[in-house]
N, CA, C and O of each residue as an XYZ file, in Angstrom:
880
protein
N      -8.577     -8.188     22.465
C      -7.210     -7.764     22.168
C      -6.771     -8.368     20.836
O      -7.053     -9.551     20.644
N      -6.225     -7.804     20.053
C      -6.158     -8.134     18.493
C      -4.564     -9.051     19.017
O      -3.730     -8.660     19.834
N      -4.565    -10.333     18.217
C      -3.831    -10.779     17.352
C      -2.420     -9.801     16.986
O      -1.335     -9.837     17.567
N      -2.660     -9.292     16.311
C      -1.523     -8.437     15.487
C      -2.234     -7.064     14.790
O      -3.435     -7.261     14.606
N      -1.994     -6.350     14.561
C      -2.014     -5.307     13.422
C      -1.754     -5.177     12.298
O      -0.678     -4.664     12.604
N      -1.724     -5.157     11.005
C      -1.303     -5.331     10.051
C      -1.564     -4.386      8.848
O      -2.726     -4.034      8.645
N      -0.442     -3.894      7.929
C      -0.449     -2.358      7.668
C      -0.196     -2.597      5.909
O       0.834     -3.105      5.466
N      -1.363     -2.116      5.032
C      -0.946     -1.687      3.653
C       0.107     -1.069      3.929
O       0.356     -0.787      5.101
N       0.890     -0.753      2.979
C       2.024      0.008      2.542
C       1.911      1.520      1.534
O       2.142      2.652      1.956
N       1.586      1.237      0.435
C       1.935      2.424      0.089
C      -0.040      3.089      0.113
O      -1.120      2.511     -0.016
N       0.420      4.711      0.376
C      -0.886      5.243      0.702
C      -1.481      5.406      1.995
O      -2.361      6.186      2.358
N      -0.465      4.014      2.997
C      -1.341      4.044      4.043
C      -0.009      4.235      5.029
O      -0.107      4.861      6.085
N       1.164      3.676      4.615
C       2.298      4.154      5.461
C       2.790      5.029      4.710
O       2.965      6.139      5.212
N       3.119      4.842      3.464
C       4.248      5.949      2.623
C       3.309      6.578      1.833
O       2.187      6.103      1.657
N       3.751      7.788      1.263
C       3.218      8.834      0.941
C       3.487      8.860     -0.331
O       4.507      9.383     -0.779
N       2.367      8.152     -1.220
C       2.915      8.380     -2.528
C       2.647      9.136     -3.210
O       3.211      9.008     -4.297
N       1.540     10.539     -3.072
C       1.752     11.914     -3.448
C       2.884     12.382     -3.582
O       2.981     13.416     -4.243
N       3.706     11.972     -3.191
C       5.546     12.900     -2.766
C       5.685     12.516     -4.395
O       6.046     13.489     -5.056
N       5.468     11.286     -5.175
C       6.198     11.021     -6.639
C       5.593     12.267     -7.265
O       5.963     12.287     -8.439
N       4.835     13.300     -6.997
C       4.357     14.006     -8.013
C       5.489     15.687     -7.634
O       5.426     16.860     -8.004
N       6.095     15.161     -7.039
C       7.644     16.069     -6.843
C       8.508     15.734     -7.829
O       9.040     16.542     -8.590
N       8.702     14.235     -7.835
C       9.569     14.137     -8.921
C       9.295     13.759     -9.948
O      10.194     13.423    -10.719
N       7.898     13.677    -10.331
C       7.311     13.637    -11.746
C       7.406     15.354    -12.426
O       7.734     15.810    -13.521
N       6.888     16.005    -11.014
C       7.221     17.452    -11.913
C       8.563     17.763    -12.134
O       8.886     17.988    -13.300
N       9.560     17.834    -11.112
C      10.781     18.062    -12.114
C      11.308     17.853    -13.098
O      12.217     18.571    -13.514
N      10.751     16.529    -13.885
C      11.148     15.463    -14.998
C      10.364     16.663    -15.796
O      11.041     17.520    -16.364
N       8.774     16.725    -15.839
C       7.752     17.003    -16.846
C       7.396     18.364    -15.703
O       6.636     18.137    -14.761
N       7.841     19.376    -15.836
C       7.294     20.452    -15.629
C       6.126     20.872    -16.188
O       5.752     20.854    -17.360
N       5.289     21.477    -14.600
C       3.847     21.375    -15.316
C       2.658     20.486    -15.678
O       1.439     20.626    -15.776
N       3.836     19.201    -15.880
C       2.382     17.917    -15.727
C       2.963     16.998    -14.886
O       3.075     15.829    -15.255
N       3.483     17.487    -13.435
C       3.766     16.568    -12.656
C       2.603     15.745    -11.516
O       2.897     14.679    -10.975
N       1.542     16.316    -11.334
C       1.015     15.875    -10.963
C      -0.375     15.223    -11.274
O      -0.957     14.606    -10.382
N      -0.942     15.356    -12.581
C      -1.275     14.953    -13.225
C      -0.577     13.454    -13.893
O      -1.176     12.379    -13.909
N       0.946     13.708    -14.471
C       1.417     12.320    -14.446
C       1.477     11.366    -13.342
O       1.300     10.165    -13.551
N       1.732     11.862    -12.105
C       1.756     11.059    -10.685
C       0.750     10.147    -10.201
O       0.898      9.191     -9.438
N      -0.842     10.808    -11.045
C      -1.994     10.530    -10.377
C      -2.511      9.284    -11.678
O      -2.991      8.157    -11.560
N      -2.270      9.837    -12.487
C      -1.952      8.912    -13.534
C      -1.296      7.444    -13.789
O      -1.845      6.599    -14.497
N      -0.176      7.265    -13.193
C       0.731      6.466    -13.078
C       0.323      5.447    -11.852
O       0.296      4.217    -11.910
N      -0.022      6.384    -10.599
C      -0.761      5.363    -10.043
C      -1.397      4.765     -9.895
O      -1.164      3.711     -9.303
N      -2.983      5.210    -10.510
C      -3.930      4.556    -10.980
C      -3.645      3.618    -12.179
O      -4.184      2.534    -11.959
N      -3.165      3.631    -13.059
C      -2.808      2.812    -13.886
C      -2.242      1.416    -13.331
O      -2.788      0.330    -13.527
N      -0.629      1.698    -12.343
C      -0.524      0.992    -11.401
C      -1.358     -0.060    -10.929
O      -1.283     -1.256    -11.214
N      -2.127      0.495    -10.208
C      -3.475     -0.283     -9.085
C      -4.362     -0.821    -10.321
O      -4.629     -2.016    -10.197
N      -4.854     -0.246    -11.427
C      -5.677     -0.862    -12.343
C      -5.344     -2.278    -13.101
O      -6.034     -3.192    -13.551
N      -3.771     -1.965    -13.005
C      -2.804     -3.334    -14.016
C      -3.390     -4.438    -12.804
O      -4.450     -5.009    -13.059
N      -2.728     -4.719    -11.549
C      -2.928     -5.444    -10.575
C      -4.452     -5.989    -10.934
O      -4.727     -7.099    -11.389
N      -5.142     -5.182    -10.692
C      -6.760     -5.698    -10.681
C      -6.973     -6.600    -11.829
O      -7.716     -7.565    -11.650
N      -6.443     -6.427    -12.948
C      -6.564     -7.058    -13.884
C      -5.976     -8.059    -14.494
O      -6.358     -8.795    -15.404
N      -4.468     -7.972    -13.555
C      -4.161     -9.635    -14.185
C      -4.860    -10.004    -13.058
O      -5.774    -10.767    -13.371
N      -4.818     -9.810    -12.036
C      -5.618    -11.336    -11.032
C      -6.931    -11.471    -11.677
O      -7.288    -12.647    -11.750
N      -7.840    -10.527    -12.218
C      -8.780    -10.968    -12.749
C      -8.808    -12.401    -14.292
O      -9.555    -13.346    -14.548
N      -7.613    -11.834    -14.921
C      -7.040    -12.571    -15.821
C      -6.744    -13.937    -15.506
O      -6.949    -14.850    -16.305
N      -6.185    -14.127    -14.161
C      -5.738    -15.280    -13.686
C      -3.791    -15.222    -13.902
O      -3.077    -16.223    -13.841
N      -3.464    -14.282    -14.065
C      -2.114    -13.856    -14.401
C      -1.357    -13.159    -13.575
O      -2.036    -12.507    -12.781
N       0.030    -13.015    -13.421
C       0.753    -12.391    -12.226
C       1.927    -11.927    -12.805
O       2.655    -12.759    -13.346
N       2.213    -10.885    -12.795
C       3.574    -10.245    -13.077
C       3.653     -9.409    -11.782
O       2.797     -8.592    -11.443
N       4.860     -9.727    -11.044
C       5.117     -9.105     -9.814
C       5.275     -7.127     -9.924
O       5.458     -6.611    -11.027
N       5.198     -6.496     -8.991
C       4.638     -5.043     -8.478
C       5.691     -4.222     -9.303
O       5.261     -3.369    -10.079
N       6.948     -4.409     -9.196
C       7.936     -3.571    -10.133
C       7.543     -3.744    -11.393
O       7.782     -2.717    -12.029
N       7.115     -4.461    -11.959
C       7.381     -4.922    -13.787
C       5.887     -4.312    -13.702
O       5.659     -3.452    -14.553
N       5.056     -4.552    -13.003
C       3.464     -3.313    -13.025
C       3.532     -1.839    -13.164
O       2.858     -1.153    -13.932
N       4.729     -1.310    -12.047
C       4.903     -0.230    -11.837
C       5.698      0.060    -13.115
O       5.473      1.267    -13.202
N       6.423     -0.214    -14.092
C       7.170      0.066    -14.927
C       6.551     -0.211    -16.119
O       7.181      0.273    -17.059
N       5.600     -0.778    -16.430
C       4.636     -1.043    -17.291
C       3.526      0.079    -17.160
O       3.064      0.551    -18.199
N       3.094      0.510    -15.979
C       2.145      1.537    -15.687
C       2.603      3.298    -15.911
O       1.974      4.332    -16.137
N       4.142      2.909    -15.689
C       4.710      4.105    -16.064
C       4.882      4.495    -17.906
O       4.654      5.581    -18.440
N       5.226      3.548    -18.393
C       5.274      3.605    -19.622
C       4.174      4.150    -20.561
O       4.201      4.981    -21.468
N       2.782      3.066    -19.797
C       1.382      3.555    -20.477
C       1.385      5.361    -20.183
O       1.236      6.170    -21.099
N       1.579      5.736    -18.775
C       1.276      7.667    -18.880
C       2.160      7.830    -19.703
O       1.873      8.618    -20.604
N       3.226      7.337    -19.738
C       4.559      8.584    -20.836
C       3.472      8.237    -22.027
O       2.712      9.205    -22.057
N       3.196      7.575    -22.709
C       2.257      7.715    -23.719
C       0.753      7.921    -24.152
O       0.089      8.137    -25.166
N       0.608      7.736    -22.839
C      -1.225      8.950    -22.785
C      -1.051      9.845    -22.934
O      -1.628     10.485    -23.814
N       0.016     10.437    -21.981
C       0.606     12.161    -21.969
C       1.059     12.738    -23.050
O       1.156     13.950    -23.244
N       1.444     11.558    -24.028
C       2.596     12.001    -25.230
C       3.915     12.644    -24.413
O       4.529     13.623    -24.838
N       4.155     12.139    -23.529
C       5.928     12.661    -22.941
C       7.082     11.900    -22.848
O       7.046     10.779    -22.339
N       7.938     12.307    -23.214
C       9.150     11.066    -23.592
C       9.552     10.583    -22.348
O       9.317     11.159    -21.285
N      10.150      9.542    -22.467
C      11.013      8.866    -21.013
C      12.354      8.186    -21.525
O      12.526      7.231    -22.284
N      13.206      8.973    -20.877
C      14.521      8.636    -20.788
C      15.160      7.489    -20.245
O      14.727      7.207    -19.127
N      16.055      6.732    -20.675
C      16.409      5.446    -19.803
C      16.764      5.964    -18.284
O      16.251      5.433    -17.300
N      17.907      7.302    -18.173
C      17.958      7.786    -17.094
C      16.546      8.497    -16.213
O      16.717      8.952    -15.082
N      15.210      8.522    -16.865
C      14.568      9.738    -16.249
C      13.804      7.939    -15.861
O      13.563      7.814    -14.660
N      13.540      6.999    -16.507
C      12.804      5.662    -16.151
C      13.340      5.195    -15.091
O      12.529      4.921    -14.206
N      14.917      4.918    -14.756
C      15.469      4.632    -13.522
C      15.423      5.525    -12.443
O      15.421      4.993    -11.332
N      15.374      7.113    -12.504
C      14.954      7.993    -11.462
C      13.453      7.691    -10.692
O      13.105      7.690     -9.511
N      12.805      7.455    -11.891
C      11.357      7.369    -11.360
C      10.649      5.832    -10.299
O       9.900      5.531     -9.369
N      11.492      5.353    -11.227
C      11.567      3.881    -10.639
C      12.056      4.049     -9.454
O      11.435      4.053     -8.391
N      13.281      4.202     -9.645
C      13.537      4.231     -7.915
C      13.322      5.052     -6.839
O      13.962      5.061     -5.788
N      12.064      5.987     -7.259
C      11.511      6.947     -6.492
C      10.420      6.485     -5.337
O       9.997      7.058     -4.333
N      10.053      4.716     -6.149
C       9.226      4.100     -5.361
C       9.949      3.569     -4.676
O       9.147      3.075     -3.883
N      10.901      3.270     -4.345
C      11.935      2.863     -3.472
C      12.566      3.954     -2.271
O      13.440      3.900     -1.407
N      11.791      4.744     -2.657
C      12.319      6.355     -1.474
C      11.234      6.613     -0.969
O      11.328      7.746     -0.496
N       9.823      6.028     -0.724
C       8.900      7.420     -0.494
C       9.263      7.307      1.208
O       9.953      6.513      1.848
N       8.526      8.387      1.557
C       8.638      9.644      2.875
C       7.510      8.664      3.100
O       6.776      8.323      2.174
N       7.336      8.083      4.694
C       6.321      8.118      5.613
C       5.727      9.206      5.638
O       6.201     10.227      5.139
N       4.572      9.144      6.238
C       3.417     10.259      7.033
C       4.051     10.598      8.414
O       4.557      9.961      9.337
N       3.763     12.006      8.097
C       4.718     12.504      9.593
C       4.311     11.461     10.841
O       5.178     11.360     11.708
N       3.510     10.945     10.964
C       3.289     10.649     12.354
C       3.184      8.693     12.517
O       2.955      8.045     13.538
N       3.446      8.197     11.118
C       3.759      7.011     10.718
C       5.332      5.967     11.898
O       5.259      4.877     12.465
N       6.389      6.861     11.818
C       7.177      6.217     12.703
C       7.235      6.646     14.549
O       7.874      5.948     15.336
N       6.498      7.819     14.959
C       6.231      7.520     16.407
C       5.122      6.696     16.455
O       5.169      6.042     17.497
N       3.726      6.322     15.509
C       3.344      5.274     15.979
C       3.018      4.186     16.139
O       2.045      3.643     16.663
N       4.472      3.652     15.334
C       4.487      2.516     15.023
C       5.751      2.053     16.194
O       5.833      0.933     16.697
N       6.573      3.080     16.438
C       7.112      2.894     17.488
C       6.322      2.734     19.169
O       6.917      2.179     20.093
N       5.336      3.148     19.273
C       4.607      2.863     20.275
C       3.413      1.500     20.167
O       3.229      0.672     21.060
N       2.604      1.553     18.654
C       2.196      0.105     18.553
C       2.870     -1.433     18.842
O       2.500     -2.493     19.346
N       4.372     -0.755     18.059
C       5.076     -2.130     18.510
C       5.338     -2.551     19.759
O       5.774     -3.701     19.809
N       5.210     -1.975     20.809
C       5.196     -2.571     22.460
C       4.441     -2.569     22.378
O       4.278     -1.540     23.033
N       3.122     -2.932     21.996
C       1.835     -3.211     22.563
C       1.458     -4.741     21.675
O       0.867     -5.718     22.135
N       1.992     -4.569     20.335
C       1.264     -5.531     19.469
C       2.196     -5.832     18.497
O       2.938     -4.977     18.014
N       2.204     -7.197     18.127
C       2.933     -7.923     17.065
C       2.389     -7.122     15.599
O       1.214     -7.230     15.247
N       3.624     -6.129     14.622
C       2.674     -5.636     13.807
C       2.751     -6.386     12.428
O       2.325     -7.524     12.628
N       3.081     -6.244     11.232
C       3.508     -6.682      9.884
C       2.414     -5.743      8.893
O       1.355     -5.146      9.089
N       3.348     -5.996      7.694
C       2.901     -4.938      6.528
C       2.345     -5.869      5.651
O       3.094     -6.841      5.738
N       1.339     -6.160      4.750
C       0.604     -6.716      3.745
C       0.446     -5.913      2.730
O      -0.342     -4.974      2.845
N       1.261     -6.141      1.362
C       1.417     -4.997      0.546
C       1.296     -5.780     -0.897
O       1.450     -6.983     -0.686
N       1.089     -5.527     -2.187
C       1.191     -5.548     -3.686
C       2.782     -5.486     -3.746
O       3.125     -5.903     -4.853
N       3.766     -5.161     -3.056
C       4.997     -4.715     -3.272
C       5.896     -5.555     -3.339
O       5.972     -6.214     -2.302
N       6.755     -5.879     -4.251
C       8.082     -6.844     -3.836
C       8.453     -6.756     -2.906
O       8.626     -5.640     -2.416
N       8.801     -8.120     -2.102
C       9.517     -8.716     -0.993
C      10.679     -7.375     -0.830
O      10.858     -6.747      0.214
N      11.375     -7.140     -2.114
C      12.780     -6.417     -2.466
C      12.134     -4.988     -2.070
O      12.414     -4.373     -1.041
N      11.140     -4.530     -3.150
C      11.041     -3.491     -2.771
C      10.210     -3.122     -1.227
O       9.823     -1.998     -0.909
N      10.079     -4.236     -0.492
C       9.324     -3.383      1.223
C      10.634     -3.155      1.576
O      11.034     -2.057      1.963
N      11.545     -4.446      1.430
C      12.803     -4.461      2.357
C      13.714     -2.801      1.942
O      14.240     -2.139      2.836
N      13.734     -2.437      0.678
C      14.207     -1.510      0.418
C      13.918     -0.138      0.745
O      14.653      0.772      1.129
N      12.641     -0.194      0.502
C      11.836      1.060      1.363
C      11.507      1.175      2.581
O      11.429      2.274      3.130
N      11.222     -0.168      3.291
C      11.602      0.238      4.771
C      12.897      0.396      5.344
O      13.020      1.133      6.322
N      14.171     -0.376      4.719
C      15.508      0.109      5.053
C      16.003      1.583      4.813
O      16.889      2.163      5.442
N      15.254      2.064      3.781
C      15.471      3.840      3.514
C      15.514      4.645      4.903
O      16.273      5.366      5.550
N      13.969      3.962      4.976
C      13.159      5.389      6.261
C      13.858      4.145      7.697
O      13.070      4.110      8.642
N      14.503      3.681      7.801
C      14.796      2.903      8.779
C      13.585      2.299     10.203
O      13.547      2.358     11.432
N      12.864      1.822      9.242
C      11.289      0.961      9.986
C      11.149      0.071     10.043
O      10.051     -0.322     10.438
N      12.361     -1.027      9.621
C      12.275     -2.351      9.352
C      12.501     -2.985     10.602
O      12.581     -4.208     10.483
N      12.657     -2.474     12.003
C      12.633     -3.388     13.094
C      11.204     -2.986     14.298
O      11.039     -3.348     15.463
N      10.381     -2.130     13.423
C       8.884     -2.528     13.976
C       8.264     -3.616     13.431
O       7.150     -3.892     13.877
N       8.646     -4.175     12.725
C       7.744     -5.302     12.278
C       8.095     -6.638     12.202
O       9.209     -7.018     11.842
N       7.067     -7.458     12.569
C       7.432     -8.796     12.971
C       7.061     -9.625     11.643
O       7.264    -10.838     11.672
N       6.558     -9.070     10.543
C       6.706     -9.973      9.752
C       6.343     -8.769      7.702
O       5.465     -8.074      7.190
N       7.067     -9.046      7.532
C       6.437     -8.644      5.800
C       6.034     -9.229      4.907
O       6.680    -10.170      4.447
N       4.830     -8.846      4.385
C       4.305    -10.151      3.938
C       3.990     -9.623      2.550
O       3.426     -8.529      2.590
N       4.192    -10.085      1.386
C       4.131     -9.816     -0.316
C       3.481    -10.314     -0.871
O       3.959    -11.412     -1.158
N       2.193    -10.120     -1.410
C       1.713    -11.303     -2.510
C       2.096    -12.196     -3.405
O       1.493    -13.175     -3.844
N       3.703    -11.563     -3.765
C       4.417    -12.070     -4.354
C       4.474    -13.425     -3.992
O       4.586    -14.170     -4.965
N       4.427    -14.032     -2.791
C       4.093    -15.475     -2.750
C       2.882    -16.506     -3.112
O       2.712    -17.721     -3.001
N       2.045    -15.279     -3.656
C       0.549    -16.059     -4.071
C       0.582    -16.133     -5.415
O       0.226    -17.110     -6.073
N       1.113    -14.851     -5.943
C       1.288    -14.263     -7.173
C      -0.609    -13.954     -7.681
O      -1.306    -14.430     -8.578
N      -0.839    -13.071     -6.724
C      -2.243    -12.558     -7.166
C      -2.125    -11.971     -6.344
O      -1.629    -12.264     -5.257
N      -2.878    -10.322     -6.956
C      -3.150     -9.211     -5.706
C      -4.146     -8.696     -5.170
O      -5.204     -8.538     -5.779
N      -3.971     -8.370     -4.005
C      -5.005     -7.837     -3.302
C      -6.262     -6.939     -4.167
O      -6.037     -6.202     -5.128
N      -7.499     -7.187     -3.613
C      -8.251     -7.375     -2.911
C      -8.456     -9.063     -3.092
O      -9.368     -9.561     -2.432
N      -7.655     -9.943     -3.946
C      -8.025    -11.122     -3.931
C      -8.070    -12.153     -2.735
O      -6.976    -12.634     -3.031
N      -8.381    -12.762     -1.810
C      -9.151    -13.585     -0.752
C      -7.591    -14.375     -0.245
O      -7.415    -14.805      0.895
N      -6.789    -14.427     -1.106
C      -5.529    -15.126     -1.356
C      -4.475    -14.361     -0.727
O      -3.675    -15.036     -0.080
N      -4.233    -12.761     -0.773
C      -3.489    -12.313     -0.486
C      -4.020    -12.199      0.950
O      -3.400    -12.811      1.820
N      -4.705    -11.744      1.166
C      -5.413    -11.533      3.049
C      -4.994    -12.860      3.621
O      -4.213    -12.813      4.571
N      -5.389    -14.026      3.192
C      -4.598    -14.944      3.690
C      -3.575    -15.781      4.501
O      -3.527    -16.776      5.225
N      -2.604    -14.594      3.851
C      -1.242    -14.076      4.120
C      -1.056    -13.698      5.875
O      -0.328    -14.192      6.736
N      -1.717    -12.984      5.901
C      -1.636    -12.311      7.017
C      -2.145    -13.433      8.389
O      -1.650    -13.374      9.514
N      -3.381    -14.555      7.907
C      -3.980    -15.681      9.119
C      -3.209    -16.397      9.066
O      -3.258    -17.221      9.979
N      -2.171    -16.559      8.153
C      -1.341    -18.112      8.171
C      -0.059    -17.429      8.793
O       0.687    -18.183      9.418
N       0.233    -16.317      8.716
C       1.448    -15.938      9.150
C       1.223    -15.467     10.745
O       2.192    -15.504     11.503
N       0.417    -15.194     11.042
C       0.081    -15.173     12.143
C      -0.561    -16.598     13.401
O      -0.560    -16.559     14.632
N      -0.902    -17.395     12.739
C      -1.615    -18.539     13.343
C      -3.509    -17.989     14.256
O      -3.942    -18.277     15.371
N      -4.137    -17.147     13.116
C      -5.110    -16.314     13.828
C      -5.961    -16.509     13.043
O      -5.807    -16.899     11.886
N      -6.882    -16.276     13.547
C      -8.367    -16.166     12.445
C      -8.312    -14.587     11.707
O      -7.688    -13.640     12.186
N      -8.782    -14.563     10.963
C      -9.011    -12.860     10.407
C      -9.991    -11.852     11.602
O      -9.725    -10.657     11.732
N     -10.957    -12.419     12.294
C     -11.911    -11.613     13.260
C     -10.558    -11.130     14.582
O     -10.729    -10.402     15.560
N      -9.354    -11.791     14.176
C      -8.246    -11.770     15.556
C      -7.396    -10.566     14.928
O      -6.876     -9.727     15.663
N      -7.284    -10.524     13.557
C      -6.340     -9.434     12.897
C      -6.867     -8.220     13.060
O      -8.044     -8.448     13.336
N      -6.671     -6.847     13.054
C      -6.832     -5.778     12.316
C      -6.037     -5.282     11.392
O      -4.814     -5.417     11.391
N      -6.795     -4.593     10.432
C      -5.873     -5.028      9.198
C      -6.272     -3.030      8.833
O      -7.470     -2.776      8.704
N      -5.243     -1.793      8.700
C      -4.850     -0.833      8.196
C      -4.849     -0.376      7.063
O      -3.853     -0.583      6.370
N      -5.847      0.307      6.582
C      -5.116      0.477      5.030
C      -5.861      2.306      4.557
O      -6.883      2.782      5.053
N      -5.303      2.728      3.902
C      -5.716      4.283      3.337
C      -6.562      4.065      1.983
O      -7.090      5.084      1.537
N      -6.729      3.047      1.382
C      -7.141      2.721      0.352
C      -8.817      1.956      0.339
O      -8.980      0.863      0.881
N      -9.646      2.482     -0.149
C     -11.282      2.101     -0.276
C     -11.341      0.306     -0.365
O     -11.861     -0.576      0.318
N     -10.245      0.369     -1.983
C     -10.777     -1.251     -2.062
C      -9.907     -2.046     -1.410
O      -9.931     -3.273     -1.496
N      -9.039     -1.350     -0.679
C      -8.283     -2.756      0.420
C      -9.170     -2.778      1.375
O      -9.594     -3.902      1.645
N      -9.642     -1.796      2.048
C     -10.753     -1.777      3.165
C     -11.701     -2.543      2.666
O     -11.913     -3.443      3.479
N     -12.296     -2.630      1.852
C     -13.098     -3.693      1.434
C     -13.264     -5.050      0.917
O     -14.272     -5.756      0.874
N     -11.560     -5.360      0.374
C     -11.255     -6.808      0.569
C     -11.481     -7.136      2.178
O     -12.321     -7.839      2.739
N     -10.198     -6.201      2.777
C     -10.174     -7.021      4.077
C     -11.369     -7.027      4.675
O     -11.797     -8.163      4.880
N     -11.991     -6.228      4.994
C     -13.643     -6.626      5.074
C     -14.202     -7.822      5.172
O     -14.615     -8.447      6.149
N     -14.147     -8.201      3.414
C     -15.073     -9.432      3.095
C     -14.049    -10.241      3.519
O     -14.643    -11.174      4.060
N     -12.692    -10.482      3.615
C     -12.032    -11.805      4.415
C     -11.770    -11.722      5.698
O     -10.728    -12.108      6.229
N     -12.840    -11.143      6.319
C     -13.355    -11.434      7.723
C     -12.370    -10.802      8.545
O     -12.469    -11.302      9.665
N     -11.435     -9.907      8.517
C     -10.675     -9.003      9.120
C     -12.065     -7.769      9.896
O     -13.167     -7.380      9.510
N     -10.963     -7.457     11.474
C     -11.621     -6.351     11.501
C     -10.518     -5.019     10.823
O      -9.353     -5.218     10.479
N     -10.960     -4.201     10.780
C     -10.353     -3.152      9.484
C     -10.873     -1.753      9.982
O     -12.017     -1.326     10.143
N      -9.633     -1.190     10.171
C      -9.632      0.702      9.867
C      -9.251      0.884      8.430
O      -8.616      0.251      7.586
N     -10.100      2.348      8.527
C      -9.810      2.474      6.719
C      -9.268      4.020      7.673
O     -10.006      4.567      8.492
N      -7.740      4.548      7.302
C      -7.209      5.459      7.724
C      -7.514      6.532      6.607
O      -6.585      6.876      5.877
N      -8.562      6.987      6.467
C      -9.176      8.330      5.111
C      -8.722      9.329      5.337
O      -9.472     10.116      5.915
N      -7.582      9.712      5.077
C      -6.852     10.618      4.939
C      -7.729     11.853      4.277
O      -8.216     12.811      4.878
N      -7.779     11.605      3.111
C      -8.371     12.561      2.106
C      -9.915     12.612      1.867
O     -10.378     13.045      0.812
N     -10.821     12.074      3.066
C     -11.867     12.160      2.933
C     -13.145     11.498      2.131
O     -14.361     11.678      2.058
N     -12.028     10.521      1.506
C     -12.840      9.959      0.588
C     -14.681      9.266      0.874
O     -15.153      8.865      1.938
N     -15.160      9.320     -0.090
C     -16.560      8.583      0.416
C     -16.727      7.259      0.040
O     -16.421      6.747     -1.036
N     -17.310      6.673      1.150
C     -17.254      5.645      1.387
C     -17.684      4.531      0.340
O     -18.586      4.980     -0.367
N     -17.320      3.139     -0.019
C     -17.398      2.122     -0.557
C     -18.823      2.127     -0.520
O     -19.282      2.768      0.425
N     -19.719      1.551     -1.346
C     -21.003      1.030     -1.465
C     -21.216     -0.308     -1.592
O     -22.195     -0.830     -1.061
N     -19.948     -1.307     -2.613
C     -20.494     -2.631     -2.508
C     -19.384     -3.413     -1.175
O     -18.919     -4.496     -1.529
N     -19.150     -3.143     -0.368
C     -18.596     -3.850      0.670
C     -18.928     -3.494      1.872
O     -19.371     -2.369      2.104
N     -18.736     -4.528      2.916
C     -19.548     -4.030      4.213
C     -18.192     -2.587      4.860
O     -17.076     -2.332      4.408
N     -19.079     -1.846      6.213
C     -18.615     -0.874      6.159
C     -17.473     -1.311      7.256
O     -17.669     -2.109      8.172
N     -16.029     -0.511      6.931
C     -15.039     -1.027      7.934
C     -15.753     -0.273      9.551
O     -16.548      0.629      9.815
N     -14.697     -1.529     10.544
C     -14.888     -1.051     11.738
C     -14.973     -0.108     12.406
O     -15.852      0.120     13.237
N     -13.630      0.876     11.984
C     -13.124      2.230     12.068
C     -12.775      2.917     10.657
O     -12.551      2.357      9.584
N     -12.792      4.226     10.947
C     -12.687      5.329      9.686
C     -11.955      6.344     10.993
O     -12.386      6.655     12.103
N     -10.794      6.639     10.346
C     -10.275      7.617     11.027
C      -9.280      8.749      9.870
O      -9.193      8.614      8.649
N      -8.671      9.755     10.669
C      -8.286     10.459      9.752
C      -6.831     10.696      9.360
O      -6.350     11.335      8.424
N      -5.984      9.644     10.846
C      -4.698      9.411     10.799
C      -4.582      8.316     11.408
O      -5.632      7.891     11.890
N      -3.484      7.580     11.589
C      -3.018      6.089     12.438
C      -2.848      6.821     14.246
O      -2.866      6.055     15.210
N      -2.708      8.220     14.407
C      -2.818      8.877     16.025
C      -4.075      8.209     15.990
O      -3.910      7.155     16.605
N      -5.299      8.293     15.564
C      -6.384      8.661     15.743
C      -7.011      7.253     15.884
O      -8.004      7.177     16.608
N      -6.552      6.118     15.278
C      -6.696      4.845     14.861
C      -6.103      4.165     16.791
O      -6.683      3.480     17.632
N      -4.486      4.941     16.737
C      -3.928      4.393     17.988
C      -4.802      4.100     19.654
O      -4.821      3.227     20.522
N      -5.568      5.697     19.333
C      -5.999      5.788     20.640
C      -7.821      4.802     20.984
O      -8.537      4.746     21.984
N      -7.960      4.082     19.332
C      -9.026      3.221     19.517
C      -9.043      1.837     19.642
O     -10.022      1.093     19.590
N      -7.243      1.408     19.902
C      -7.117      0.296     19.740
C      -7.015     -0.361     21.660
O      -6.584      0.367     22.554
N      -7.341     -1.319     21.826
C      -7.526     -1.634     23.288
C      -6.205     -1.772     24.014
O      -6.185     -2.030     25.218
């Protein structure tokens, strides 16, 4: 019987395809292309200050990552169209089936979210979609100031819990979180939404499923 559960955030609860709605209204035509853009850039900044040994918290990434597409793309950004976008990460939409089952995990299991995200911004985005009383704990790197996949942020989750990592299961939609948590001794669903193929340099997660229903009905 697991310990707790414990849930990436964006990708794996919120849906951050939805920004390429409001990237296209801004930039008609290259909205989703900028979206896919922006996020990867995003996730690439992270990887690289911790590699650096450096930390600038998840907003000042995300706004730094946004800046680099407006100028790959050659597309202007407005002070008003920079604060729309910005706070678009502060709105995203769950996965349809994200709040019945998290409403049913939580009577079964202590859950919490482990995310790259400001403290500010979980509290904000889970107060949106009103999800902030399934969870028993939120946990930010922002207290390590280094991000995930680093050994430091997983961490997070054994000390806040009082558990070993083999006691956690640890959630995520994303290849290389499945493969941090992996190597820091978590057991781990990788929720593959989109089919992706599988990691080569990390061991293989426990479960691969294709939604958190599907994840629910394998948990004991």
């Amino acid at each position: 019987m697991p310990r707790a559960v414990v849930f990436d955030a964006y990708a794996t609860l919120f849906d951050v395809q939805g920004l390429s709605k409001v990237c296209e209204a801004i930039y008609p035509g290259r909205g989703a292309t900028f979206a896919e853009l922006w996020r990867r850039k995003q996730l690439e900044y992270t990887w690289l200050l911790s590699l650096m040994g450096q930390y600038q918290d998840f907003w000042t990434v995300t706004r730094m990552a946004l800046h680099h597409s407006c100028k790959a793309l050659v597309l202007p950004l407005s002070a008003d169209h920079q604060a729309q976008l910005l706070e678009s990460y502060l709105a995203l939409e769950p996965y349809p089936e994200v709040p019945p089952v998290l409403r049913r995990l939580s009577g079964r299991f202590p859950l919490a979210i482990l995310s790259n995200g400001t403290e500010e911004m979980l509290s904000k985005l889970l107060h949106h979609n009103r999800l902030e009383g399934y969870f028993s704990q939120i946990l930010s790197v922002e207290s390590v100031k280094t991000y995930k996949p680093h050994p430091k942020a997983y961490d997070l989750a054994v000390r806040a819990f009082f558990a070993s990592p083999a006691e956690i299961v640890f959630v995520s939609s994303n290849g290389w979180d499945v493969a941090g948590a992996k190597a820091s001794g978590f057991r781990v669903a990788w929720c593959n939404r989109t089919g992706a193929a599988p990691e080569t340099h990390a061991p293989e997660p426990d479960w691969m499923v294709g939604s958190l229903e599907e994840l629910e009905s394998l948990l004991p």
